[in-house]
C-alpha positions in Angstrom: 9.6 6.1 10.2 7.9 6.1 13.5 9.6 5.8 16.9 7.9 2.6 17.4 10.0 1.4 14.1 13.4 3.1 14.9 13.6 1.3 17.9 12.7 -2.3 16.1 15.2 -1.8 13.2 17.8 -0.5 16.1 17.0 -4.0 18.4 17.6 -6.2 14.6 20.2 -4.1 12.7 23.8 -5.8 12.6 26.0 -3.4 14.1 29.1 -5.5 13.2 28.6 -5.2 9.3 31.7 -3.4 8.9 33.6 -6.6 10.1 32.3 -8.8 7.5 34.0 -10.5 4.4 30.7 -10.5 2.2 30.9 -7.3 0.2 27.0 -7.7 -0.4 26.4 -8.1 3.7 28.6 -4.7 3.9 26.9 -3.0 1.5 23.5 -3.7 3.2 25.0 -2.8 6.3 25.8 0.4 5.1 22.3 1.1 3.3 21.0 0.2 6.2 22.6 2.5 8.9 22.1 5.3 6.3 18.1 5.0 6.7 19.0 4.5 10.8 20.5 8.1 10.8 18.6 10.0 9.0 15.5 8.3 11.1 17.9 9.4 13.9 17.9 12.7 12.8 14.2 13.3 11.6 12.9 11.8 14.8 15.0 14.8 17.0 16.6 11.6 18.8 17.9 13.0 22.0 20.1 10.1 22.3 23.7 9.3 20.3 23.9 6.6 17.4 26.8 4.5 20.4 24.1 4.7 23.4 21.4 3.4 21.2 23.5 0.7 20.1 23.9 0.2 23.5 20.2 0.1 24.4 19.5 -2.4 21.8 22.1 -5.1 23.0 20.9 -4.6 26.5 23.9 -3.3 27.9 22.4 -2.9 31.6 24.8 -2.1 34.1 22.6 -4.4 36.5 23.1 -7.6 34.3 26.8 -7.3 34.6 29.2 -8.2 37.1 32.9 -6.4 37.1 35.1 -10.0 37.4 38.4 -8.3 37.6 39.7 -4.4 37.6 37.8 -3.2 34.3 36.5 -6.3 33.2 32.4 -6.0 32.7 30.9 -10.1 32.0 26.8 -10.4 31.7 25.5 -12.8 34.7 24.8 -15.4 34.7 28.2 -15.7 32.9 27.6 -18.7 30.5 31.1 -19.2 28.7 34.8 -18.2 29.9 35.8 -17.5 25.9 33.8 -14.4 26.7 35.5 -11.0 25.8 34.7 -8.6 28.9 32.8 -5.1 28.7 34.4 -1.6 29.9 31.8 0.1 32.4 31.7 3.0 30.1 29.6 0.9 27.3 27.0 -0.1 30.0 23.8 1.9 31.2 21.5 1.7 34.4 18.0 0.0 33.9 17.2 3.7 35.1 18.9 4.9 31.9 17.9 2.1 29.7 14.0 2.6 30.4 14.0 5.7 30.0 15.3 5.3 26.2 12.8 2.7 25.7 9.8 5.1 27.3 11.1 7.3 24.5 10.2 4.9 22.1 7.2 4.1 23.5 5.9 7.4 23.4 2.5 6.9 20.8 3.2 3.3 20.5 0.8 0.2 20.5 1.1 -2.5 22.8 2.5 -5.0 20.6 5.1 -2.3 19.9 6.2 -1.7 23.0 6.8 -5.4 23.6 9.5 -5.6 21.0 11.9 -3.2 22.9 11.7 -5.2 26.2 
């Protein structure tokens, strides 16, 4: 698997398998985040499994607003029903381009436009 790929299967992947009722949706889950390691590992990944999952739900510090003490919503905040975000789960754009220039690395231009 190419970088290119990793990061595509990282942005579509449901991280939240684990949570589901459908044995056949968890065992896909699992299959799948099987193949995301070891591409994790045969790519030399310098970044953790958590802050990838991170990159590919866009957690951007800048896109966030702390509403109270501790409490991280995305702005514009749409709904109240919202759960809130801790500031450790969310990166700079600083941080988050950089990933993303790490998968971009030998990619085509229609390849690059699927990580943004």
């Amino acid at each position: 698997m190419e970088r290119s790929e990793f990061g595509s299967k990282l942005k579509t992947h449901d991280w939240y398998y684990g949570y589901s009722d459908d044995h056949s949706v968890w065992k896909r889950g699992v299959a799948a985040s099987a193949r995301l390691r070891q591409a994790h590992e045969s790519l030399s990944c310098p970044y953790d499994m958590n802050t990838l999952m991170n990159w590919a739900h866009k957690m951007v510090l800048e896109e966030f607003a702390e509403e109270e003490p501790g409490a991280w919503y995305r702005q514009p905040r749409k709904y109240k029903c919202v759960a809130p975000t801790k500031r450790e789960v969310l990166m700079t754009r600083k941080k988050h381009d950089e990933i993303t220039q790490w998968f971009a690395l030998g990619s085509t231009v229609e390849e690059i436009g699927r990580f943004v």
